[in-house]
C-alpha positions in Angstrom: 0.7 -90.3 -140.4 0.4 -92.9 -137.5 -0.2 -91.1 -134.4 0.5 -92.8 -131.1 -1.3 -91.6 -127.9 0.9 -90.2 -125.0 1.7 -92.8 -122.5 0.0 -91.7 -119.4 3.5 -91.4 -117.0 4.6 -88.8 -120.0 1.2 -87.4 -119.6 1.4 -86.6 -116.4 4.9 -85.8 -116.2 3.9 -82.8 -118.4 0.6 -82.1 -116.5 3.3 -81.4 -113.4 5.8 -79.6 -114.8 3.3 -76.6 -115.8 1.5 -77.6 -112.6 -1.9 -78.4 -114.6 -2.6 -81.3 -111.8 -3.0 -78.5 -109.2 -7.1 -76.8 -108.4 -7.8 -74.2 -110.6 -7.6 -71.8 -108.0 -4.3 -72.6 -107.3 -2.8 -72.1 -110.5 -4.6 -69.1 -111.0 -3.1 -67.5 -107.9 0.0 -68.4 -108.7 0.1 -66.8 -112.1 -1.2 -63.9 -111.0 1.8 -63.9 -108.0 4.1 -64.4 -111.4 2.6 -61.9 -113.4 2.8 -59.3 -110.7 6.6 -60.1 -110.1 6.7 -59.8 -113.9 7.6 -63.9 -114.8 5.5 -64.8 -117.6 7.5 -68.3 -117.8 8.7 -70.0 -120.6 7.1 -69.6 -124.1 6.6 -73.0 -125.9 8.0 -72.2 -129.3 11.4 -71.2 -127.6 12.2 -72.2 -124.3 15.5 -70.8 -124.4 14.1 -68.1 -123.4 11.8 -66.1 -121.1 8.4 -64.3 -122.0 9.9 -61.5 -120.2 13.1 -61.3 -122.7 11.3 -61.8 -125.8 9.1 -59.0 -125.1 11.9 -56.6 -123.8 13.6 -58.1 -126.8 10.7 -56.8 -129.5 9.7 -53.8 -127.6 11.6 -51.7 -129.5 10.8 -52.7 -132.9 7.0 -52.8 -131.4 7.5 -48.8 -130.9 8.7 -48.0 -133.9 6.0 -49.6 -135.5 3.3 -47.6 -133.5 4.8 -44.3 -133.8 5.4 -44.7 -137.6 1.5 -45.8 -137.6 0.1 -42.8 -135.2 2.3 -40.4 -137.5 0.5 -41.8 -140.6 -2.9 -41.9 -139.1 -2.4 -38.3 -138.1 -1.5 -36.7 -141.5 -4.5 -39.2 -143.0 -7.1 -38.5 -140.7 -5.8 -34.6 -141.0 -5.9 -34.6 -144.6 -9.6 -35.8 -144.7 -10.3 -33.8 -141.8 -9.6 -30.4 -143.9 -11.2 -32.5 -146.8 -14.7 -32.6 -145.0 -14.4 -29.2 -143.6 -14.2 -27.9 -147.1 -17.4 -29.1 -148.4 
């Protein structure tokens, strides 16, 4: 596979639009000002979207998930529980 090296206008094109050519104080503030208004961005693998939508998106299948887990770890850790108490 032949591999060509970014031109350095694309480079820094992309370096800009994520605001990566900014100090590193700078775009640590204003992530956390993001993140405390709840704007996580863009995600890379689908930018049709926002961070904030996928999440809300897969929250509840995220729940369901946990509670089926918590519910299982229960009656296991109960079972054993009465197991070691025994002997």
């Amino acid at each position: 596979m032949n591999k060509q090296p970014l031109p350095a206008a694309a480079k820094a094109n992309i370096f800009r639009k994520y605001g990566l050519d900014k100090p590193v104080w700078v775009q640590y503030a204003r992530y956390m000002w993001a993140a405390a208004h709840f704007d996580f961005g863009v995600p890379y693998q689908s930018p049709t979207e926002t961070v904030s939508g996928l999440i809300g998106r897969v929250w509840p299948a995220t729940l369901e998930l946990a509670g089926v887990v918590i519910a299982f770890s229960y009656v296991l850790g109960l079972f054993f529980g009465i197991i070691a108490a025994i002997n």
